[in-house]
C-alpha positions as CSV (number, residue, x, y, z in Angstrom):
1,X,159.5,33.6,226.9
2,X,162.1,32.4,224.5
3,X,164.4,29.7,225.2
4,X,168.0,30.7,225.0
5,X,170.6,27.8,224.8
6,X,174.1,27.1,223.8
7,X,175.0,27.6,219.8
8,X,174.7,24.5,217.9
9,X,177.8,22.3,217.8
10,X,179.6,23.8,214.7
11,X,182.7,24.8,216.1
12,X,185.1,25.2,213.3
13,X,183.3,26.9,210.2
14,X,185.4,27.1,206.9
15,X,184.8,30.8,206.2
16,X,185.5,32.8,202.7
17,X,184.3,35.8,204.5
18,X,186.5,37.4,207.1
19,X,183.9,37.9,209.9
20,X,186.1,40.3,211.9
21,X,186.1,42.9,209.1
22,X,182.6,42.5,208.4
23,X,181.7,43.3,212.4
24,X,183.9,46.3,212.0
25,X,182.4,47.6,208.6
26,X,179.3,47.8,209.9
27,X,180.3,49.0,213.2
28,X,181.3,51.6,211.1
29,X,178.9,52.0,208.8
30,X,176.0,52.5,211.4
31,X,172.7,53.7,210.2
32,X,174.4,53.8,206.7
33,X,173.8,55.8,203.5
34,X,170.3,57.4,202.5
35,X,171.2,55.7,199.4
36,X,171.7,52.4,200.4
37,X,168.9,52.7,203.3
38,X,166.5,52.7,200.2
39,X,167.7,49.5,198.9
40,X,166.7,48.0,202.1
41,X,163.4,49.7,202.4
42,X,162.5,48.1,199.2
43,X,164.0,44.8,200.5
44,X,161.5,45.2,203.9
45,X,158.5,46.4,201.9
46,X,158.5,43.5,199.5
47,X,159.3,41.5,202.8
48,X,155.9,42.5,204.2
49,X,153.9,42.5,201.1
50,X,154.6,38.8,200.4
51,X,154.3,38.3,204.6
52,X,150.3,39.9,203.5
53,X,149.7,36.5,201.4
54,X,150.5,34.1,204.5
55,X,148.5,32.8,207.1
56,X,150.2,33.2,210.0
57,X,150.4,34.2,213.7
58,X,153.2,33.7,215.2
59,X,154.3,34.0,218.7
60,X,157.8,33.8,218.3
61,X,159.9,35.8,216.1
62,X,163.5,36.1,214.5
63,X,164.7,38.9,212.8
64,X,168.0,37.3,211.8
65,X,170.5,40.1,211.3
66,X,169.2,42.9,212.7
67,X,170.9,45.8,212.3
68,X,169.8,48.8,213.8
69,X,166.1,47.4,214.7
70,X,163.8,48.8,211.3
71,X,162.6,45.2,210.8
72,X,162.2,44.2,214.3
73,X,160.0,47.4,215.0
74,X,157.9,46.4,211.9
75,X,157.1,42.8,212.7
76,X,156.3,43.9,216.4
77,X,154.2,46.1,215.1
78,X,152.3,43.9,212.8
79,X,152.3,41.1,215.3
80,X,151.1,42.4,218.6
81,X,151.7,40.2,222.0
82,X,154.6,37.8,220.0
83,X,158.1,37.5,221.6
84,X,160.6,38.6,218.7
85,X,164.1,38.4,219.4
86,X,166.7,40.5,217.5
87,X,170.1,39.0,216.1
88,X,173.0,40.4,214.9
89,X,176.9,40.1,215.3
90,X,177.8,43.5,215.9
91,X,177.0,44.7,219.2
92,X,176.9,48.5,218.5
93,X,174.0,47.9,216.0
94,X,171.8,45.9,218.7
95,X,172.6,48.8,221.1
96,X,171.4,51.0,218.9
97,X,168.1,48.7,217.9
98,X,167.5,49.1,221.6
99,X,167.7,52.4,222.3
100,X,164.8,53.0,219.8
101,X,162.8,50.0,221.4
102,X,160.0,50.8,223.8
103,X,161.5,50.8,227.4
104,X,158.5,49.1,229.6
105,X,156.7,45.8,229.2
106,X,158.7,44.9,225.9
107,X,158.9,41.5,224.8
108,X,161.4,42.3,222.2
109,X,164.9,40.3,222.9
110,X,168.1,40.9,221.7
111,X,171.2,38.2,221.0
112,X,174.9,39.4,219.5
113,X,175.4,35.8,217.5
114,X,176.5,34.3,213.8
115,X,173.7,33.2,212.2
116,X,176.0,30.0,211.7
117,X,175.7,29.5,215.0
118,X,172.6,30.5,217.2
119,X,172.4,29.9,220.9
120,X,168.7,29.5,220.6
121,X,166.8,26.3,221.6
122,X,165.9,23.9,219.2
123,X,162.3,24.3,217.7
124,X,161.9,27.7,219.4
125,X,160.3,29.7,216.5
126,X,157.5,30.5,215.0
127,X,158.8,32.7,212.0
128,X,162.0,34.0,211.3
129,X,162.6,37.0,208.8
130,X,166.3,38.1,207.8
131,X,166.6,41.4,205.2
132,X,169.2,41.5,203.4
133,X,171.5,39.6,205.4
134,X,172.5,36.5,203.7
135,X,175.4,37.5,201.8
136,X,177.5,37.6,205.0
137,X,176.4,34.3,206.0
138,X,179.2,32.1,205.8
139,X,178.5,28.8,205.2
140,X,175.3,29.6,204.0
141,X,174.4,26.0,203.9
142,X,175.1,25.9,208.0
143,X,173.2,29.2,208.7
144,X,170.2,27.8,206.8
145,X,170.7,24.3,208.7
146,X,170.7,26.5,212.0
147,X,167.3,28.2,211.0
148,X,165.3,24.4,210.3
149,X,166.9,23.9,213.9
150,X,164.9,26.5,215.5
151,X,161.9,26.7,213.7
152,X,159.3,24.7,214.8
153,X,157.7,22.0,212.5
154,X,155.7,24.5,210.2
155,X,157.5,27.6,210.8
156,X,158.0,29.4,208.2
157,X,161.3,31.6,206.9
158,X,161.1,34.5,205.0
159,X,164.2,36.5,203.8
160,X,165.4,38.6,200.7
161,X,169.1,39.0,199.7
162,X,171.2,40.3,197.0
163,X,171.3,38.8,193.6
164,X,173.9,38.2,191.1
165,X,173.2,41.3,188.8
166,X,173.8,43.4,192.2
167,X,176.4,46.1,191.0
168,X,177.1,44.5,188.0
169,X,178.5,47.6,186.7
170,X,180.6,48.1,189.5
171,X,181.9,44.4,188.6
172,X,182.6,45.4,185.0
173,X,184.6,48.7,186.1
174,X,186.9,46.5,188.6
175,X,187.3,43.5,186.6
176,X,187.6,45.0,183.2
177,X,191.0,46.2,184.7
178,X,192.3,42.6,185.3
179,X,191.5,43.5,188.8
180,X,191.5,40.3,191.4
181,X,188.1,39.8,192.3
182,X,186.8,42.9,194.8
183,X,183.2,42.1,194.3
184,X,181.1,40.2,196.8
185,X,179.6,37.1,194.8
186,X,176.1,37.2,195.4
187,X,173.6,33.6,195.2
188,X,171.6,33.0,192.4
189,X,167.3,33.0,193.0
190,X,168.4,29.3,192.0
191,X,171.0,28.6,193.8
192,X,169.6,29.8,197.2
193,X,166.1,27.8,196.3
194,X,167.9,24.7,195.9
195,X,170.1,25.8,199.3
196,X,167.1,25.8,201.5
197,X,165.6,22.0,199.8
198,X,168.9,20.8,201.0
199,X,169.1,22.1,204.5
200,X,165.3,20.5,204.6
201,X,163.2,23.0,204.3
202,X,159.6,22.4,202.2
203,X,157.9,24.3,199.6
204,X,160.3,27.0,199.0
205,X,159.5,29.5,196.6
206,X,161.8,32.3,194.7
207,X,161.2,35.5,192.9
208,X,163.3,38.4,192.4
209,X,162.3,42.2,191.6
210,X,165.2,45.0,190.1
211,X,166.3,48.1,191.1
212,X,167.5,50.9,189.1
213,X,169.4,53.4,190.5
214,X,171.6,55.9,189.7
215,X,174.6,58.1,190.9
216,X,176.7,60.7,189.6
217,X,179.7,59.2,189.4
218,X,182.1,56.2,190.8
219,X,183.2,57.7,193.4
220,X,180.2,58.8,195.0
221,X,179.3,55.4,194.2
222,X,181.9,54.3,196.4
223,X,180.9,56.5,199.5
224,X,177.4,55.2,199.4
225,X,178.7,51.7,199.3
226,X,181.0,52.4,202.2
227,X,178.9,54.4,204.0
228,X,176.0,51.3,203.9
229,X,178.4,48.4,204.9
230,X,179.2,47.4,201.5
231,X,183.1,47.0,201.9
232,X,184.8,44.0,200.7
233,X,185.2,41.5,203.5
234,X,186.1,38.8,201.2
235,X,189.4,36.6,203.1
236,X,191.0,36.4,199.8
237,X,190.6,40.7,199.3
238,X,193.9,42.4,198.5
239,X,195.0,43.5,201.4
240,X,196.6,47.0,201.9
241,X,195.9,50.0,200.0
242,X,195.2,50.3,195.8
243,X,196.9,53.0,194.1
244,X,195.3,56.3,193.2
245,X,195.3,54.9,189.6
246,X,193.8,51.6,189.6
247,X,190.5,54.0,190.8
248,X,190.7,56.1,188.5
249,X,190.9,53.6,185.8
250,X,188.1,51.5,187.2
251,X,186.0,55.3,187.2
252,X,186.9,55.7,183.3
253,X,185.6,52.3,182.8
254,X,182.6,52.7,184.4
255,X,182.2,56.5,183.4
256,X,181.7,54.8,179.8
257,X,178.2,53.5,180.5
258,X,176.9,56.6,181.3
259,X,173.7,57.4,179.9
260,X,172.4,60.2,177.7
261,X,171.0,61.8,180.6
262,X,174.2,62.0,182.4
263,X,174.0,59.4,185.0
264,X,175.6,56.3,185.6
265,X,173.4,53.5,186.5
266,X,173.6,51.2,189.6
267,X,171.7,47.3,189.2
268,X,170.1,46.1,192.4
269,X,168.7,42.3,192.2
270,X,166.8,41.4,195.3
271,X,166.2,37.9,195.7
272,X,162.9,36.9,197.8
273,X,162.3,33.7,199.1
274,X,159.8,31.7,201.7
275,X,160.3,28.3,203.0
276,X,158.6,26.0,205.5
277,X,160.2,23.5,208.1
278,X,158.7,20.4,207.4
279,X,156.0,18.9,209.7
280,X,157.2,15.4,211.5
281,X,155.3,13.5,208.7
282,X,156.8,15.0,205.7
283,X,160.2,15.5,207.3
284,X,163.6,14.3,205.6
285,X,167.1,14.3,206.3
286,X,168.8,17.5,205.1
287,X,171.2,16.8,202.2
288,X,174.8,18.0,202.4
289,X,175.5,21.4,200.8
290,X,178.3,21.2,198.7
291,X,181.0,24.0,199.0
292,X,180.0,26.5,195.7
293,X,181.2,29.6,194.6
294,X,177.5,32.0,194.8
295,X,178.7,34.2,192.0
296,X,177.7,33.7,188.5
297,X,181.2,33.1,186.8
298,X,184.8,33.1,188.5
């Protein structure tokens, strides 16, 4: 059974993100682009493969932002009889993780919450596992404070995110224009590792692995991103709509790094990381989390 309870008392969070638009992007966005789905494949498989090196058997589970269900499937797949419990804010993606969910005897559970603020008892989990979700949590220092909160003294999180030299290209074309930032910063593999010692988690350990990709050109680019939830949700985007020729600009500036073959190339950083909440003995009272910008330079 897991133990539902009222969120944790955070009731006003400063937010950089607008959380509205990011519910409605990917609303929107669905089961995304085939592009973009292979980003998070990787993300999943490089998930699993370091879950392979761990000892560990857990009984209850938390996919922390869910989406559409891929991740939840795997884990209750991989760990037969354990409860796992699905979260995610937008409601149409945890509808649609259901409907793909076995119908009779499943203990899979499913919660429409910020990860800022989870209405899940305290030390209720085993393990939780979030895929890419990160950069739309907002405080990230809260959201990783909300995680020790739940797990249970030894439980282990596992997630992977975006890294800094996500898109850099795409940064270059907007920016190189004198643009006002449109890119979503992303953390650092250092950043984030010293994020999760001060929300008090133990033994943390970063790597990262890159992605190459390519399209054909910016604005197919931009369909993909779109089409995958990658929209700006930033509170200080320009609102309102950008003329035709601040695109096309930001195309011939990024139409200049294409390559001898004819393609333009697309970074992808994913940042991996493992922690442990501390058992009774070795536990110590999580730092505060200064307010930082994630990105690598303003």
């Amino acid at each position: 059974m897991v133990m539902v309870g009222p969120p944790s008392r955070q009731h006003s969070i400063p937010s950089t993100i607008d959380r509205i638009a990011v519910r409605r992007i990917f609303a929107r966005a669905g089961d995304g682009d085939p592009e973009f789905a292979r980003v998070m494949l990787t993300a999943r498989d490089g998930l699993f493969e370091r879950l392979d090196d761990i000892r560990i058997a857990p009984r209850r589970i938390l996919d922390l932002g869910a989406g559409t269900g891929a991740t939840a499937r795997r884990l209750a797949r991989r760990f037969r009889g354990a409860d796992v419990v699905s979260v995610d804010p937008v409601v149409s993606l945890l509808r649609r993780a259901r409907s793909h969910a076995p119908r009779w005897f499943s203990r899979h559970r499913y919660v429409t919450a910020e990860a800022e603020r989870l209405p899940l008892s305290s030390h209720s989990m085993d393990l939780i596992l979030s895929n890419v979700a990160m950069p739309w949590f907002d405080p990230v220092g809260h959201a990783l404070a909300e995680c020790l909160r739940i797990l249970r003294p030894g439980g282990l999180m596992l997630l992977s995110t975006l890294g800094p030299d996500t898109l850099k290209e795409l940064e270059f074309a907007w920016r190189g224009g004198g643009e006002s930032r449109r890119m979503h910063p992303f953390a650092d593999m250092h950043v984030l590792g010293d994020a999760l010692v001060h929300a008090g988690f133990t033994d943390a350990v970063m790597d990262v692995q890159r992605v190459r990709l390519q399209v054909s050109d910016f604005w197919r680019l931009c369909r993909v991103l779109s089409r995958g939830g990658g929209s700006g949700a930033l509170m200080a985007r320009r609102r309102g709509l950008s003329a035709v020729e601040t695109f096309r600009a930001a195309a011939a500036r990024y139409d200049s790094l294409r390559s001898s073959g004819g393609a333009l190339p697309v970074s992808v950083e994913l940042v991996f990381g493992h922690a442990w909440a501390p058992e009774p003995a070795r536990a110590k009272p999580a730092s505060v989390l200064p307010r930082m910008d994630w990105s690598p330079g303003s």
